[in-house]
N, C-alpha and C positions, 0 to 999 in steps of 0.2 A: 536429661536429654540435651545435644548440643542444639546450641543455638544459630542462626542464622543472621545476616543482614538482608532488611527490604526496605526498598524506595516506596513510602504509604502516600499515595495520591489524597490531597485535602482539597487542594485548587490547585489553578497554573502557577501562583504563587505561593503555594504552601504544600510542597512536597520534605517528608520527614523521615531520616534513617531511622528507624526502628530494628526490633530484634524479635523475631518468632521462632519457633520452633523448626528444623528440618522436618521437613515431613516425611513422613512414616509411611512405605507403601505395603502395599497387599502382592498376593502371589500371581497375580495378574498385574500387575505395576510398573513403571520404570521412576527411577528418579535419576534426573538429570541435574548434573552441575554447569549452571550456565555461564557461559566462555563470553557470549557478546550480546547484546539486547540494543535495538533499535528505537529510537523515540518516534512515531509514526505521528500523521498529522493530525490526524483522531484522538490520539491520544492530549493533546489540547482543544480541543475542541469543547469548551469548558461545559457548555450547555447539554453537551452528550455525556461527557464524564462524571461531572457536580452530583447527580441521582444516585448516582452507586458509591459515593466516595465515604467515609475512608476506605480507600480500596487499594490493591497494587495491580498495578497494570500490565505493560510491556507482553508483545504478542510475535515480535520478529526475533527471534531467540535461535541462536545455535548452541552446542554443547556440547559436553560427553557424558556419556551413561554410567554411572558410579554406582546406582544398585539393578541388579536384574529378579523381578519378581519369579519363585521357581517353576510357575506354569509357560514362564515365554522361552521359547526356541529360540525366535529367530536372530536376537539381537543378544550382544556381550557387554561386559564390562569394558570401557574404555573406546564403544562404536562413538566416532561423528554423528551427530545427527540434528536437523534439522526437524524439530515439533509446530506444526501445525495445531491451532489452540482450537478453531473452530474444524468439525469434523460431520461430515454426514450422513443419515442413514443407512442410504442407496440403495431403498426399498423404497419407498415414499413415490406416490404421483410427481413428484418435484425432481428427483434422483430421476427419476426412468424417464425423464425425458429432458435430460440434460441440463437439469435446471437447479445441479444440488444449490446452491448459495439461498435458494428461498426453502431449502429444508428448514422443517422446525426443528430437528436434531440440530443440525449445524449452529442455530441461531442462542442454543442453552446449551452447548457443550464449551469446556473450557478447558488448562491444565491449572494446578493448585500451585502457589497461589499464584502465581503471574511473573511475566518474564523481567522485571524489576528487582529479582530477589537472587541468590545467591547458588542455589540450586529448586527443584520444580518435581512436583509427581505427575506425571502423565497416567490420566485415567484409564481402563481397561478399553473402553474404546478409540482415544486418541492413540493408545500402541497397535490396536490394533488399524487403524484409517488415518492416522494422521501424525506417523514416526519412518521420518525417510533419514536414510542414509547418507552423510555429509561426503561425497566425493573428496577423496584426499587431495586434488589441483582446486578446488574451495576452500578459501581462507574464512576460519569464522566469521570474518568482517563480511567477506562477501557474501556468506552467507545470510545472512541479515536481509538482503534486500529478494530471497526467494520469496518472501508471503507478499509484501509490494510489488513484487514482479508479475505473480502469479494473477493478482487482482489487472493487472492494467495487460495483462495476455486476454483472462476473460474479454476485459472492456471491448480492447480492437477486437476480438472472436464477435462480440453480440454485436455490434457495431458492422460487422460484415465486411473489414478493411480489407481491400485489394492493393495489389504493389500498382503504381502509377494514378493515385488518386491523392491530391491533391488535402494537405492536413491542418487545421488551425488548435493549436492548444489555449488554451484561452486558462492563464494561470500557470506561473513557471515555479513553483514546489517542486517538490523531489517527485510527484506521481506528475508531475506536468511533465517533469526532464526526463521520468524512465519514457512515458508517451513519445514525446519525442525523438529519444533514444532510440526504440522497438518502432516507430515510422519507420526510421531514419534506414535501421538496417536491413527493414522487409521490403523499401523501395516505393517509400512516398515520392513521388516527386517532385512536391516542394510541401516546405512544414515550413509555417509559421508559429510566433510564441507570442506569447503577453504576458504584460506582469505589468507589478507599480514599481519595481527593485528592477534595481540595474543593475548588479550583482546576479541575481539570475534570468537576467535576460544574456546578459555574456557566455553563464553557462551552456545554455538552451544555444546560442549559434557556436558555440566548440561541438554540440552535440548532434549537430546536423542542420540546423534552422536557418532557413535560407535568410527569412528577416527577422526580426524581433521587434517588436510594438509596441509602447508603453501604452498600459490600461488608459489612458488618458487621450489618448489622441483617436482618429477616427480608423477606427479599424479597418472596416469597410473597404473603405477608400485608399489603405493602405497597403492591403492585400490584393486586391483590382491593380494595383502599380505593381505589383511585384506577381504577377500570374494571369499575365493575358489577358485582363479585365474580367477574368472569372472571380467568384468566390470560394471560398472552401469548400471540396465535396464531404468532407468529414470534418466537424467542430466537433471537439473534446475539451467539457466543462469542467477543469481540476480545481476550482475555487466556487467555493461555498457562499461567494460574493451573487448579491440577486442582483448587482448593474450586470455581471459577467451574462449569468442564465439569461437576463431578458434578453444580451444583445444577441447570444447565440445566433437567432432566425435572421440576424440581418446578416450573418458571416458569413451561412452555409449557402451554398449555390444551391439551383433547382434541383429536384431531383436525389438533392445528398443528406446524408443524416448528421442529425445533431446525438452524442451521447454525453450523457450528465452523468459524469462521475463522482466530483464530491457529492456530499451529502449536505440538504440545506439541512436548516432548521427548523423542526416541527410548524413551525406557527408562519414558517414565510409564504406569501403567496404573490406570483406574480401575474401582470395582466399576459395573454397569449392572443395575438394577432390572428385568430383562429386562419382567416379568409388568408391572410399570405401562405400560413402552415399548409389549407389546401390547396392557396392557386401554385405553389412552388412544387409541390409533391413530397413533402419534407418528410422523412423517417425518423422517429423523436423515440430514442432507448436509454436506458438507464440500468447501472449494473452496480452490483456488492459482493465482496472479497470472491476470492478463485476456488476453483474446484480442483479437488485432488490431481483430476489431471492436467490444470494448468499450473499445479507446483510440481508437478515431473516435470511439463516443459519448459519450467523457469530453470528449474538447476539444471536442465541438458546446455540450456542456454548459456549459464554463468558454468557450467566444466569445461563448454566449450570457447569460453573466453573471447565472447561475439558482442559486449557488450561492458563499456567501458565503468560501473558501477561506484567501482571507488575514488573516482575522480567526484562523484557526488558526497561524499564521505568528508566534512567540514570538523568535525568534532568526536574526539575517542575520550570519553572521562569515566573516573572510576565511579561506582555507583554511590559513594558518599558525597560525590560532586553533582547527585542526581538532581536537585531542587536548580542547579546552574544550567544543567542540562535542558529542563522543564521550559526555564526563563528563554534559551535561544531559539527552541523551538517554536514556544511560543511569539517571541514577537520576530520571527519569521525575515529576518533582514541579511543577516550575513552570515547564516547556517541554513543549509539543509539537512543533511541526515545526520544527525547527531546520537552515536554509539555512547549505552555504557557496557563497564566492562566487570562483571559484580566479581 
């Protein structure tokens, strides 16, 4: 049986090319040879990954379809396509009411073994809920950023973003910059950024941010100067940092909502100003990865070339360069989305 290359997940610093097998699908099956695979910021996020490891990971994957199992119709040899790894019932109390991402289907579905490896089998439900079609004006690269895109369309969707409301990102990573990016072109009126890097706070104002803020200075106070002495009617928390989560409440203006995007750490807990949360009228949401039909409207968005994507695109290395790749992601400085290419 031929063999393959995977990038096997140990830790942030101990990522190892190994050799498995291709995998072998069934007549309900696809197997995809994967073209580009995205290092997502999850995917270092050690404390989340460490449980499962050795594992291979990689979940923004584009590709082509190299075997077709003999019960599928609808797809060929040779289709583009874009796999979505987690997929949902949509039957479920959770599904029927617009709530697929808390499906329990969705939360234990996956493709074999993971978008780090050379080619992938897409399960018979993932073909069937979670294999879209790669638009031929989609570059596999840009490709990449439809399952991130799709997660931060949900975010503003739960979040209730209207055009002329007023945005603070609070964390300039790549889920900070597409935020800002999808403010910028549904008509924030003004976006503000933060971060500790000044490399992506530069990004974040090519991207539309009126100001940018280092995590270190008084937010607050800095967003008040730059928006009519208001504060933010919408804070979006893309850092897993608990300085970031507690300051949220002092960023958001009356009335406006805070949504927490990263994901903390099991074990963090912060104090909450209960009496401001009331006296302000504060709307407090939180969201996790997109639903099938905010990865239709990520690639209508990236066919229609309304967002500038690969200007976020820092690093393209081949997948034996994958443990390098691991390293810039994780320490977060002068990379953001860093592609491999297996």
């Amino acid at each position: 049986m031929k063999s393959m290359k995977v990038a096997m997940y140990y830790t942030n610093h101990d990522v190892r090319i190994e050799e498995q097998p291709i995998p072998t699908i069934k007549d309900d099956e696809l197997l995809v040879k994967v073209k580009a695979s995205g290092i997502c910021g999850s995917d270092v996020m050690e404390w989340y990954r460490i449980k499962k490891a050795p594992c291979v990971l990689g979940h923004e994957i584009t590709g082509d379809i190299l075997q077709v199992g003999n019960k599928i119709k609808h797809y060929r040899v040779g289709d583009r396509v874009f796999v979505s790894h987690h997929v949902p019932c949509n039957t479920c109390q959770y599904c029927l009411n617009d709530q697929h991402t808390l499906c329990t289907t969705l939360h234990t579905t996956n493709f074999d073994p993971g978008g780090f490896a050379e080619y992938l089998r897409v399960p018979p439900i993932n073909v069937d809920r979670g294999t879209f079609q790669l638009p031929d004006t989609v570059t596999y690269h840009e490709g990449v950023f439809i399952e991130p895109l799709a997660c931060v369309i949900r975010g503003l969707r739960i979040a209730r973003f209207t055009p002329g409301q007023s945005v603070a990102v609070l964390g300039s990573g790549m889920s900070g910059l597409l935020h800002v990016m999808l403010a910028y072109r549904w008509g924030a009126s003004t976006i503000f950024s933060t971060d500790i890097v000044d490399f992506r706070l530069q990004k974040a104002k090519t991207f539309g941010a009126k100001a940018t803020i280092k995590a270190t200075e008084n937010i607050p106070e800095q967003i008040r100067k730059h928006n009519n002495g208001h504060l933010a009617d919408l804070v979006v928390v893309c850092t897993s940092a608990s300085a970031a989560m507690s300051q949220a409440i002092h960023v958001v203006e009356r009335g406006g909502t805070i949504l927490f995007f990263a994901p903390p750490e099991p074990d963090i807990n912060i104090p909450i100003p209960l009496f401001e949360l009331w006296n302000k009228g504060i709307t407090v949401v939180s969201t996790y990865a997109g639903s099938p039909k905010d990865i239709v409207h990520a690639i209508a968005l990236l066919q229609q070339k309304q967002l500038p994507v690969t200007d976020l695109i820092t690093h393209v290395l081949p997948i034996t360069k994958a443990a390098k790749g691991f390293q810039l992601a994780a320490a977060a400085q002068d990379s953001i989305k860093v592609i491999l290419e297996p």
